[in-house]
N, CA, C and O of each residue as an XYZ file, in Angstrom:
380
protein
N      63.011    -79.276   -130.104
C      61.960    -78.344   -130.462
C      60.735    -78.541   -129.571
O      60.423    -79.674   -129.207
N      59.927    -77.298   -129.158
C      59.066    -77.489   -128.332
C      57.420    -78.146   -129.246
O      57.359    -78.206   -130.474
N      56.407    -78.509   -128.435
C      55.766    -78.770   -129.476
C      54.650    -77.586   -129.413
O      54.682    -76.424   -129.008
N      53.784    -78.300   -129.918
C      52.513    -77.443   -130.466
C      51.461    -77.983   -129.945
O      51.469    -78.892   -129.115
N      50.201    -77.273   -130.562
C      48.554    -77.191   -130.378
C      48.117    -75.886   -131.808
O      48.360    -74.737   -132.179
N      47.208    -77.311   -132.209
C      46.150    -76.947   -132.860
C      44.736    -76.705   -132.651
O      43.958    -77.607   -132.342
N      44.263    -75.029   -132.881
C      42.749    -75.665   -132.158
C      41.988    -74.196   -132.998
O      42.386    -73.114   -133.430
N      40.673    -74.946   -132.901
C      39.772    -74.226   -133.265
C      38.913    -73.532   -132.225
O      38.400    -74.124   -131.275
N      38.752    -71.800   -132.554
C      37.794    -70.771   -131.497
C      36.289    -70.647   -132.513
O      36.177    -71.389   -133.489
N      35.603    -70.019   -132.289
C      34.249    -70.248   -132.607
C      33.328    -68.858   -131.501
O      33.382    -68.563   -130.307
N      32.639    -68.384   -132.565
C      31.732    -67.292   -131.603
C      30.661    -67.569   -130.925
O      30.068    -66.959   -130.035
N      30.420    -68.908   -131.630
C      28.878    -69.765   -130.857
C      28.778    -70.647   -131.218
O      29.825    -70.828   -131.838
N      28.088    -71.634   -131.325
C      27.797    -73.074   -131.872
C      27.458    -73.017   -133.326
O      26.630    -72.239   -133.800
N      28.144    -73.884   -133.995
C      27.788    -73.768   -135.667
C      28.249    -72.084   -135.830
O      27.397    -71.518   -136.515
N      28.713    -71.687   -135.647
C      29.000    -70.292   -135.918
C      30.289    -70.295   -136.183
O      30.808    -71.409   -136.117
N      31.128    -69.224   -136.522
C      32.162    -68.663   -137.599
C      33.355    -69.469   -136.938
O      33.549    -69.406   -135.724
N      34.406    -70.478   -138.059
C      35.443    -71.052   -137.311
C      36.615    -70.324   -137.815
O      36.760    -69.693   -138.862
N      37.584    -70.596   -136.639
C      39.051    -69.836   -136.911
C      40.093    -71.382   -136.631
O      40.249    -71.870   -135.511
N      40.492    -71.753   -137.463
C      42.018    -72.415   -136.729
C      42.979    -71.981   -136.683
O      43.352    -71.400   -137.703
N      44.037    -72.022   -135.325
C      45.451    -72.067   -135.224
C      46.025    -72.563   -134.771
O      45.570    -73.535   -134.168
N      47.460    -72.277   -134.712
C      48.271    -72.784   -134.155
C      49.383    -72.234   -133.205
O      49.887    -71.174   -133.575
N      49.814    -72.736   -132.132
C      49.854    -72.205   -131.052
C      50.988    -73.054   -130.404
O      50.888    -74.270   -130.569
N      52.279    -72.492   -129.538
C      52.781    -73.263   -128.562
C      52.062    -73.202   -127.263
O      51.900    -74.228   -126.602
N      51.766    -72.421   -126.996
C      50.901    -72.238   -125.463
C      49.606    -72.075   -125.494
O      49.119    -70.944   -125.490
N      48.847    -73.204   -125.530
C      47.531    -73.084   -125.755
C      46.729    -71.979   -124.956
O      46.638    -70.859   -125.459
N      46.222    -72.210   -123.896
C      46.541    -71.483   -122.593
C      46.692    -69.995   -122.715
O      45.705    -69.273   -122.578
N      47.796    -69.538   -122.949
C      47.996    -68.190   -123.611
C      47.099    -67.506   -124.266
O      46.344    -66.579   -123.973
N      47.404    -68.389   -125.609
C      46.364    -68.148   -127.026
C      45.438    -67.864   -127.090
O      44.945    -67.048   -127.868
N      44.805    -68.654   -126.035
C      43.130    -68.971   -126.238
C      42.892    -67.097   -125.072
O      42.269    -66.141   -125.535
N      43.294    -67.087   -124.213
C      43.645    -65.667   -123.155
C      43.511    -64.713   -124.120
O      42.566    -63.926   -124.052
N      44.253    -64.659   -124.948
C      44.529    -63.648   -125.620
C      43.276    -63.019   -126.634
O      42.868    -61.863   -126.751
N      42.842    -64.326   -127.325
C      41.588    -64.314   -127.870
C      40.663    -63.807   -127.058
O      40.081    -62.763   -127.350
N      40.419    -64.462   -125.971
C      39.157    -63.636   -125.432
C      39.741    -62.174   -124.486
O      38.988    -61.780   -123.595
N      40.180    -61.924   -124.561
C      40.689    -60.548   -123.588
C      41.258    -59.531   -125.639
O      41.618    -58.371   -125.840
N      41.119    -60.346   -126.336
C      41.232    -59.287   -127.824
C      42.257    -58.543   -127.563
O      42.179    -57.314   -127.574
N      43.328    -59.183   -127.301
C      44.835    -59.259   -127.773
C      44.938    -59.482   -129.162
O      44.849    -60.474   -129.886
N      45.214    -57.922   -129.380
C      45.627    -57.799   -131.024
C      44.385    -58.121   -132.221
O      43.421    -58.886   -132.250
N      45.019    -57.010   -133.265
C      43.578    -56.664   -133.974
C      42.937    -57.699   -134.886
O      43.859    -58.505   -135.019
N      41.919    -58.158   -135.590
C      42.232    -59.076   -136.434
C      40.974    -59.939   -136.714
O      39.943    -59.391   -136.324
N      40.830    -60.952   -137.197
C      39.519    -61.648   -137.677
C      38.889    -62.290   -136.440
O      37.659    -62.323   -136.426
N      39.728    -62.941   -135.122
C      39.099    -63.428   -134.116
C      38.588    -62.225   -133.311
O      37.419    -62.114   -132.943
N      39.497    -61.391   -133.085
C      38.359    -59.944   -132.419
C      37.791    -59.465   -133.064
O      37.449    -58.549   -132.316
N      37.152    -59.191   -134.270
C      36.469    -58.580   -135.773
C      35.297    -59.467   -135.617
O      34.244    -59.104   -136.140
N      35.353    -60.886   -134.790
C      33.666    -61.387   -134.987
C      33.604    -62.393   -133.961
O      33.065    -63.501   -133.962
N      34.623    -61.448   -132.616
C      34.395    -62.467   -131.538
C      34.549    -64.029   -131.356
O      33.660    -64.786   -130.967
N      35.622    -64.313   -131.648
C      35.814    -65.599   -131.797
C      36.396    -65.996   -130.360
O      37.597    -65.807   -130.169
N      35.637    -66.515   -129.378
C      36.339    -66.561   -127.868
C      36.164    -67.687   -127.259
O      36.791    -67.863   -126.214
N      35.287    -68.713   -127.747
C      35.067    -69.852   -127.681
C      35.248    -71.212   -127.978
O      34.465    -71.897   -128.636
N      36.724    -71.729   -127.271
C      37.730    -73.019   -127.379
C      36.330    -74.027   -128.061
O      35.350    -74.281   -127.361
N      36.433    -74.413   -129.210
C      35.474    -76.133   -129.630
C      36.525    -76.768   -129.647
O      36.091    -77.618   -128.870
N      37.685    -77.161   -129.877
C      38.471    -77.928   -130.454
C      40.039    -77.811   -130.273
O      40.533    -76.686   -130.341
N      40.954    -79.051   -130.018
C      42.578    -78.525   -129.673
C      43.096    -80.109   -129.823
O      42.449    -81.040   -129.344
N      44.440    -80.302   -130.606
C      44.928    -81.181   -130.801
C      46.445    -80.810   -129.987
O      46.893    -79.663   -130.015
N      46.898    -81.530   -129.530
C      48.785    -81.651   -129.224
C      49.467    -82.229   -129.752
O      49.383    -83.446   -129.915
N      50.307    -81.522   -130.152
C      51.799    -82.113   -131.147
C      52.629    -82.085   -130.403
O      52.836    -80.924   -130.049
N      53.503    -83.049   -129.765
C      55.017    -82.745   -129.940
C      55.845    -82.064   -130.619
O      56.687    -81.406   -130.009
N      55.813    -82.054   -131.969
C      56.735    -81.251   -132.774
C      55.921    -79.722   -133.006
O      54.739    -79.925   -133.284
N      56.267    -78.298   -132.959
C      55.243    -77.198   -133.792
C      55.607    -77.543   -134.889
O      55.277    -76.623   -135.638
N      56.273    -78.604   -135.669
C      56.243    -78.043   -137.374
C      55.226    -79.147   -137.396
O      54.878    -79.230   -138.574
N      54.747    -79.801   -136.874
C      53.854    -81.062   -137.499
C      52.329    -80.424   -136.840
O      51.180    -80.690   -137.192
N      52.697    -79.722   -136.025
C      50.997    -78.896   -135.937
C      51.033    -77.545   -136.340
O      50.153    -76.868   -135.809
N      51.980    -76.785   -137.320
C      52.213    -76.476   -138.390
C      51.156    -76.665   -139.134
O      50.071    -76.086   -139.185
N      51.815    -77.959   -139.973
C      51.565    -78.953   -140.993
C      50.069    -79.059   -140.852
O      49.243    -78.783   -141.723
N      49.839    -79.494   -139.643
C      48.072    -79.919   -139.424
C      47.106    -78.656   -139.467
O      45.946    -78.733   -139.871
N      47.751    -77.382   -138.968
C      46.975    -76.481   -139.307
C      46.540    -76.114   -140.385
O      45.334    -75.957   -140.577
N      47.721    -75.847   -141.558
C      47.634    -75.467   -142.782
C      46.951    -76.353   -143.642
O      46.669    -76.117   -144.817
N      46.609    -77.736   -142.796
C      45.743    -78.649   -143.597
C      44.137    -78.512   -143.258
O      43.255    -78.496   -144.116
N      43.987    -78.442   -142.202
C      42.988    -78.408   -141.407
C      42.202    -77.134   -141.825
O      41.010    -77.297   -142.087
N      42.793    -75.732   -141.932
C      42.518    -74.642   -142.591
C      41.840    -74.418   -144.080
O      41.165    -73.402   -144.249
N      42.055    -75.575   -145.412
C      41.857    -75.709   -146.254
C      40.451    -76.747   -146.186
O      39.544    -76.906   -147.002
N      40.621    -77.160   -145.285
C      39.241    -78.416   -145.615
C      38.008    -77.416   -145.458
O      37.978    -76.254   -145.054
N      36.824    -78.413   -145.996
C      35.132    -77.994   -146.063
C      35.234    -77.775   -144.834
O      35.967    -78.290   -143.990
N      34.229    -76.742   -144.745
C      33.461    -76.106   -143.391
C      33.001    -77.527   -142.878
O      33.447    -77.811   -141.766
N      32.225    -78.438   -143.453
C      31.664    -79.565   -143.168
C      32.777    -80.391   -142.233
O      32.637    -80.631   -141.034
N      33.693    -80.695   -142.906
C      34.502    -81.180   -142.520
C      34.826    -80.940   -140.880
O      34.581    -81.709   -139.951
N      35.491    -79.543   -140.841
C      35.953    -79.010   -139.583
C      34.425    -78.935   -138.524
O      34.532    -78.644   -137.332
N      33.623    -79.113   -138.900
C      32.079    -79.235   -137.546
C      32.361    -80.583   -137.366
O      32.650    -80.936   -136.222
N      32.327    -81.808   -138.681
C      32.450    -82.948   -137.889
C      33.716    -83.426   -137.106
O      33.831    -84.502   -136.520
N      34.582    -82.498   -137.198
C      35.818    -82.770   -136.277
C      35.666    -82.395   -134.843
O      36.194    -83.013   -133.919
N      34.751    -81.122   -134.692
C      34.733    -80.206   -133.556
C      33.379    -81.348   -133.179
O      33.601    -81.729   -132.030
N      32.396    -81.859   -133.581
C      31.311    -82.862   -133.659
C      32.256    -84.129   -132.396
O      32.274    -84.329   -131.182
N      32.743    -84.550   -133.314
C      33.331    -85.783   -132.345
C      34.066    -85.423   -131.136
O      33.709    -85.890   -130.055
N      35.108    -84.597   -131.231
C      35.498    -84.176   -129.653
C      34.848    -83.663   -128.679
O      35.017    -83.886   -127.480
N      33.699    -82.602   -129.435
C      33.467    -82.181   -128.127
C      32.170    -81.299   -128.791
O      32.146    -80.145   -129.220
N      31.160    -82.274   -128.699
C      29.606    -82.443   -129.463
C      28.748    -81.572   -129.274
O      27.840    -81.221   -130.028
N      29.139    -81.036   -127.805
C      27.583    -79.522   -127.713
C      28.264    -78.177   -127.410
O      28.026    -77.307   -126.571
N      29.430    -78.330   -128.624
C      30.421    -77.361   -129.182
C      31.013    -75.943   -127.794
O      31.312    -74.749   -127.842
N      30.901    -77.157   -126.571
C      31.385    -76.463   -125.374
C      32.798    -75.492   -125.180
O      33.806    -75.797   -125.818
N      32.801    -74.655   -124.531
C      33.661    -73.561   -124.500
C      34.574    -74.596   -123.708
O      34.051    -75.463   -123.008
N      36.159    -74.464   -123.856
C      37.006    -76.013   -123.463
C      37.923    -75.180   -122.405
O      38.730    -75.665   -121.612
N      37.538    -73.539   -122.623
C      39.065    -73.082   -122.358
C      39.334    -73.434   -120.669
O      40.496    -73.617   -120.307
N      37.848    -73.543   -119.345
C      38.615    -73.724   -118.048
C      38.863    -74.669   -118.149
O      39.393    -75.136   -117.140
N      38.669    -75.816   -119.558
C      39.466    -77.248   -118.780
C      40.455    -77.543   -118.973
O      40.836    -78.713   -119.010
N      41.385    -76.201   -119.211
C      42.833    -75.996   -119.677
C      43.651    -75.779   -118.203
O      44.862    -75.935   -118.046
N      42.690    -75.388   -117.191
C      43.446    -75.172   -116.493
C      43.964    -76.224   -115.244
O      44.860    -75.876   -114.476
């Protein structure tokens, strides 16, 4: 099985979070900002990579999404807080 990526987009700093999950990060994140397909990340501009984990397995970043999705807002800033602190757009360092 191929794996995964988990990651959070964001319209600005401290501003509106989305998590997903994704085999091709890369892609995903493309798609988001070029508003590929209709939906809550193009509905409030969500185009801005804070945050991305890698799984080996997609069912275990699956798993982490659907967890990660349920926690306090609080929660998910101090996650996006520790990786990557002045909630910088991540997506050219994908490439």
């Amino acid at each position: 099985m191929k794996g995964g990526w988990v990651y959070i987009v964001t319209n600005r700093p401290n501003g509106i979070l989305y998590t997903g999950v994704t085999a091709d990060l890369a892609r995903r994140i493309y798609e988001h900002r070029t508003g590929a397909g209709a939906g809550f990340t193009q509905r409030y501009g969500l185009h801005r990579l804070v945050y991305y984990e890698r799984y080996e397995d997609i069912v275990t970043a699956i798993q982490r999404e659907k967890n990660v999705k349920h926690w306090p807002r609080a929660w998910k800033a101090r996650l996006i807080v520790e990786f990557n602190e002045d909630w910088r757009d991540l997506y050219d360092d994908l490439a």
